[in-house]
N, C-alpha and C positions, 0 to 999 in steps of 0.2 A: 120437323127439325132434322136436318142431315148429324148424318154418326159423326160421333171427333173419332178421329183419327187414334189411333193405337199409341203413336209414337207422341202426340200429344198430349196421352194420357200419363205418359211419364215423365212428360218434361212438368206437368202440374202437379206432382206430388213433391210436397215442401221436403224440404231438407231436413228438416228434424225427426219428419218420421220415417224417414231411414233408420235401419240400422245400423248401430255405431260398429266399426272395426272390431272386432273382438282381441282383447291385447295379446299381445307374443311373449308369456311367461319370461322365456330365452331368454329375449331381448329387453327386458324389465332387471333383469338378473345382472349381464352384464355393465346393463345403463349403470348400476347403484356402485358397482366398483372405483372406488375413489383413491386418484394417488395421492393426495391429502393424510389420509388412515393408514396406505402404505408408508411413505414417508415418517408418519410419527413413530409408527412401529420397528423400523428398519432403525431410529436416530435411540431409540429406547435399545434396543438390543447392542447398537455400538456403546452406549452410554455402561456396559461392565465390563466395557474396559479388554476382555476378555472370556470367549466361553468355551477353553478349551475342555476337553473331556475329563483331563486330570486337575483342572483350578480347585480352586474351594469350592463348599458348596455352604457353607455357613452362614457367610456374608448376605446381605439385602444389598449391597452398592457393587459387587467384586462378584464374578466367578461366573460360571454354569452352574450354581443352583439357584444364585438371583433370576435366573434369567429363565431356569425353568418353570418357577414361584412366579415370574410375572406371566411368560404364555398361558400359563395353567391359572390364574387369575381373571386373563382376560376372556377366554374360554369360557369360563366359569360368568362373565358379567353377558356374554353374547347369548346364553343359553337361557339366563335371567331375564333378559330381555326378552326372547323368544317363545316364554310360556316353558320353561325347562325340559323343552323337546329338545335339544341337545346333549346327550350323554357325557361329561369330560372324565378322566381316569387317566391314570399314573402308569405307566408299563415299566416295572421297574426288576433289574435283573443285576446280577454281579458278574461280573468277565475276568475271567482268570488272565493271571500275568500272558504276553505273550509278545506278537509282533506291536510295536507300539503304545504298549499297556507294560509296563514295566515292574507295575504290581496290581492283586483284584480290586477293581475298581467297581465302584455301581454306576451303571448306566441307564437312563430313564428318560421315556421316550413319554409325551404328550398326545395322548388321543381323544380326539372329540368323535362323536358317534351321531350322527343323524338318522336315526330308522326310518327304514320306506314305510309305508301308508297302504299300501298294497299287498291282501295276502301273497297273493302266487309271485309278487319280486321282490319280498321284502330282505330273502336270502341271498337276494342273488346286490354283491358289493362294489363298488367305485370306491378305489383309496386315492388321496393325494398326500402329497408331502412336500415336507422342506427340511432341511437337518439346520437346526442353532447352534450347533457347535461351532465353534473356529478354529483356528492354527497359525501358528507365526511359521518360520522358516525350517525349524527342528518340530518335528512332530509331536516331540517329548514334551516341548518347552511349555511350560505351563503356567509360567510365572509373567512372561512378556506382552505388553502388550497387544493383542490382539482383534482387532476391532470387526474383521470379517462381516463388513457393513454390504460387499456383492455375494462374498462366498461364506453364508449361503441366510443371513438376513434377509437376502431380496426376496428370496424362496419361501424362507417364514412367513415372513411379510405375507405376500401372496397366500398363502394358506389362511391366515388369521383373517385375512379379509372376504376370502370365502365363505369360509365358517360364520362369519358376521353375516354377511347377507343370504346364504343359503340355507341359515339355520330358522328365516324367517317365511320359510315356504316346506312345502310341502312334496314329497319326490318318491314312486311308485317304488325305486328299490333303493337301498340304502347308500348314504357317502361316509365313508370314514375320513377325517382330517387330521392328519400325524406330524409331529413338528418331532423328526428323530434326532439321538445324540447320537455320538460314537461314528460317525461319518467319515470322520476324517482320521478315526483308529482303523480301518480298513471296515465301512460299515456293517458297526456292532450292531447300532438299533436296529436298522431297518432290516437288520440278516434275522434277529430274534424274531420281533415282529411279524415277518414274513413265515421263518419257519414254525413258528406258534397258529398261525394261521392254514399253514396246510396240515400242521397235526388234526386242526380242528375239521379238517375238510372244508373250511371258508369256500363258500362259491364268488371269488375276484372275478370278478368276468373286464376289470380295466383298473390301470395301476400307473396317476403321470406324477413323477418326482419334475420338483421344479429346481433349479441349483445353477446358480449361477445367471440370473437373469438381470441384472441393474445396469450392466452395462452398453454403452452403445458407440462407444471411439476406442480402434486399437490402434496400436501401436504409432502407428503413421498418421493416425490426428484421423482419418478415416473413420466419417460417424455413419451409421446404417440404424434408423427407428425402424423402415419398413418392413424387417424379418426378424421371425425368430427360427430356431433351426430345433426340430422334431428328431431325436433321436429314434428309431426303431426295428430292429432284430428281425433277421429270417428265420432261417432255419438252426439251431442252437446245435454249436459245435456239441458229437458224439451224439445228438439225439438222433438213436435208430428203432423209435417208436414205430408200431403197424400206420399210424396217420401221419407221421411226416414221411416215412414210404411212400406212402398211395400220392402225398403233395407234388414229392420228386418225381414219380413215373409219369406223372400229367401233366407237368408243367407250372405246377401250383407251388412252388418253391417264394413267391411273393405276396402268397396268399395264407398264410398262417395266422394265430390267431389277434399278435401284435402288429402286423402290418395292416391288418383290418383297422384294427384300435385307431393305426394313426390316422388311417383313409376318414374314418368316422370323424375326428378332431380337427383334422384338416379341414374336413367338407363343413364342419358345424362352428369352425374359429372363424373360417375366412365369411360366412356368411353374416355372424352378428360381428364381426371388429372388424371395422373400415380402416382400410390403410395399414394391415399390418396379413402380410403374408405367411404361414405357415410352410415350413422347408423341410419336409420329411429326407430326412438321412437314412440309405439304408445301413445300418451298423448299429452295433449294440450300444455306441461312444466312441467319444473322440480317441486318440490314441493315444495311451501312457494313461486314462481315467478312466474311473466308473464312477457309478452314482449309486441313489440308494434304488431306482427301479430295479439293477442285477440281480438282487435276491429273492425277488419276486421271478424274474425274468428263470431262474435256477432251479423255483421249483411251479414250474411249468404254467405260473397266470402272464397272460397279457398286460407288458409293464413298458411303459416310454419314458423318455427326459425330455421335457423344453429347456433348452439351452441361449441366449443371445447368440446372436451373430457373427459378434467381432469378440475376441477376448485380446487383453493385454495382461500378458503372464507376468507380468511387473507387479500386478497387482491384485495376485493371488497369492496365495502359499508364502510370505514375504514379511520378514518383519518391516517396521515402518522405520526409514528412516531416509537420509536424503546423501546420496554418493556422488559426487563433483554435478552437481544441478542435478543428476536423476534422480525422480521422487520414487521411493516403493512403497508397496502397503495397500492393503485392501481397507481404504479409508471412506467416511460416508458423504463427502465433495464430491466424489467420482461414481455416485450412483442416479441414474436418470429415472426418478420415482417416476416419470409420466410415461414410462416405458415399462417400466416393471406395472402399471396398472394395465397397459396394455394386454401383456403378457398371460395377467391375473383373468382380463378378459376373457382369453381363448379358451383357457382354465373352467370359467363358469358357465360358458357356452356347452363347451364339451359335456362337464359334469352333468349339465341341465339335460341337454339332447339326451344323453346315455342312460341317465336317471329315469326318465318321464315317458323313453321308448320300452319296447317289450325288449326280450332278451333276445337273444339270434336265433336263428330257427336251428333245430336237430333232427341229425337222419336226413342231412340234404343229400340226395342223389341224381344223377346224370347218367340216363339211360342209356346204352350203348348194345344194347339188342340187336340192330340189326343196322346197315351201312344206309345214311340217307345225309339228305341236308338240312333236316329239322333237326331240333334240340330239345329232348324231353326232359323236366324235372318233376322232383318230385321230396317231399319233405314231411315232414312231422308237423301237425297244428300245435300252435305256442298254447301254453296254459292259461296268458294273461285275457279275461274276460273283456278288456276293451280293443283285443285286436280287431282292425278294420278288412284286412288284406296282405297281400304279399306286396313284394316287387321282387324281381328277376331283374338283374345287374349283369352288363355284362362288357366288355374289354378288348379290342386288339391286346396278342398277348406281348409284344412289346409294349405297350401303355402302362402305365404306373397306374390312374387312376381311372374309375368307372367310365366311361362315354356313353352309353345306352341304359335308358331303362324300361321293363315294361310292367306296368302296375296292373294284376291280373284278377283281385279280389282275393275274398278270404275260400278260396283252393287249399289245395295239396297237391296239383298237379298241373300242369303247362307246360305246352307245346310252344314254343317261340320256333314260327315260322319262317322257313329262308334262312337263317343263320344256324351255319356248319357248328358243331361243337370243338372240330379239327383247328379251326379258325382261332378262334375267341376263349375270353377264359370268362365264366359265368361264376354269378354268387345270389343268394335269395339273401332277402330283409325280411322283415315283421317289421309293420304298419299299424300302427293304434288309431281311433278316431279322431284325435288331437293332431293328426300326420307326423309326429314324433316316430324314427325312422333307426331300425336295430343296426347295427354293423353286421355286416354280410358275412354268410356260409358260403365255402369252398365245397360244392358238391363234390361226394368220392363217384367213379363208377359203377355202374351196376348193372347188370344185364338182363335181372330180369323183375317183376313188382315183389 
């Protein structure tokens, strides 16, 4: 009998005993975010009417404490559901009279708690947020109503539905999910919050406030679904730290620890959410605003804002009411829940990627011993037991983001051959066996091992 052929022996093995794809966590994560659930939660939060910082808090139909009773309710049924691996708790504090706050007020921020699974990342944390507070036109005003169904509903919104589907998996280091108050007193919660967390020496290693995402037509009737715009910070005014030195003598002024963050989010939004671009801003926020990432960004973690595209300041900051035909008011007509699910998307891609990678490598260095046109690194082994390998990343240094990479094994050390270090701006990752992929280290110089 003549041989069969090699190639014929693969065209006769049946289809079924292949094996099947193995599924893409990520991409499972994302799929489940539904603007259905956004939507109900966004028309629930307009439905008090008002949640400014100062309203009641007595009422079950009226105020910011209906409305914290219900996020902290639903929290609480997501967790229920999930086998009560979700942590919920109250962060609650008093803020003395001041700018805005006219007398102490209590303010009380909703935190749900996912722990990692993993010893060696179970410390290391991913916050997100949204502030439920609102505002009419006087900051004060506390009695009017206020429906802030974009600013910043959408943003809640988006978090609750994280929390819903990410509480139903499993994630090597932990997500916190924050629905803060006092936002729009000149952000109380998320300043407490934040600074309570570096009392504690919290290891943030990534921090994206969502605020202001529901919309998608400004002013001129001009709609944009396909972007959302990434707010993220260089080098923080008066910081003259020994490592943002060594960033600025190298050229590494775009490589600090929040422009990494967005590079990571970018790379991991645009990959699992078809049709919606990520627009990294370099700036800390738009002009004349902040968010609640600042206070993070303050005390030195890696902290971003997803933003929409288009704003129409009509219908922000605004009481509602309607002036020779012009409508204003941040009402819930004007919010594009299948856009805000979008947005929610990039949100759990990210989370997911950041979460399930190792941490970023430490002690990355860039040898500079002697003048050649190779490029020596070298780093610290990650402690997580499922790292696979490195990758060496590297950049024309007018380029924004990565364009090379070379995946070199689980090293400490490589040579990338033919590319000048003069040239290019280099960064290392951690690689797990899953190919879940760290955000990159800006190696300092060093001249000798």
């Amino acid at each position: 009998m003549r041989p069969v052929p090699a190639l014929a022996l693969l065209v006769l093995v049946p289809v079924s005993a292949q094996a099947a794809p193995k599924p893409d966590p990520i991409a499972e994560i994302a799929g489940e975010i539904s603007a259905k659930n956004i939507e109900a939660t966004v028309r629930k939060l307009v439905s008090f009417r008002t949640r400014h910082t100062l309203s009641e808090t007595t009422s079950d139909e009226r105020g910011i404490g209906a409305a914290r009773r219900w996020i902290k309710g639903e929290l609480d049924r997501y967790s229920r559901e999930a086998g009560g691996r979700l942590e919920v708790t109250l962060d609650e504090f008093i803020t003395p009279a001041g700018r805005r706050v006219p007398r102490p007020t209590p303010i009380v921020n909703v935190v749900a708690t996912l722990p990692g699974t993993q010893k060696e990342a179970r410390d290391r944390l991913y916050v997100v947020s949204g502030h439920y507070d609102s505002r009419a036109s006087d900051p004060e005003d506390a009695n009017s109503d206020a429906p802030g169904a974009n600013d910043d509903a959408s943003g809640t919104a988006a978090v609750l539905e994280l929390a819903r589907v990410m509480s139903k998996r499993s994630f090597d280091a932990t997500l916190v999910f924050l629905a803060v108050a006092g936002e729009e007193q000149a952000l109380l919660g998320s300043t407490h919050w934040a600074s309570a967390a570096a009392e504690k020496k919290l290891a943030i290693a990534g921090m994206i406030t969502n605020d202001i995402i529901g919309n998608t037509r400004d002013r001129d009737g001009h709609v944009d679904r396909t972007h959302v715009r990434l707010f993220a910070e260089g080098i923080a005014a008066g910081d003259n730290s020994p490592a943002t030195q060594a960033l600025l003598r190298t050229g590494g002024e775009n490589d600090g620890p929040t422009r990494q963050l967005a590079r990571a989010i970018k790379e991991l939004g645009e990959k699992y959410v078809a049709g919606l671009t990520v627009n990294v801003v370099y700036r800390r926020d738009r002009y004349l605003r902040s968010g609640d990432h600042a206070p993070f960004l303050d005390r030195g973690y890696p902290a971003v804002r997803l933003t929409e595209p288009v704003e129409d300041y009509r219908h922000q900051h605004e009481d509602v009411r309607n002036e020779h035909g012009v409508v204003y008011g941040d009402t819930v007509d004007l919010v594009d829940f299948a856009y805000v699910a979008q947005v929610a998307r990039v949100d759990a891609a990210a989370l997911a990627g950041l979460a399930l990678a190792p941490a970023v490598p430490t002690q990355v260095e860039l040898e500079t011993a002697r003048l050649e046109n190779h490029s020596t690194l070298r780093w610290q082994a990650n402690r997580e037991p499922d790292v696979a390998g490195y990758r060496i990343v590297w950049r024309e240094t007018t380029a924004p983001f990565w364009q090379q990479h070379a995946d070199v094994g689980k090293v400490t050390h490589f040579t990338v051959k033919g590319v000048s270090k003069d040239n290019v701006v280099f960064g290392v990752q951690a690689v797990d066996a899953g190919g879940h992929v760290s955000p990159a280290a800006y190696p300092r110089p060093a001249r000798a091992p």
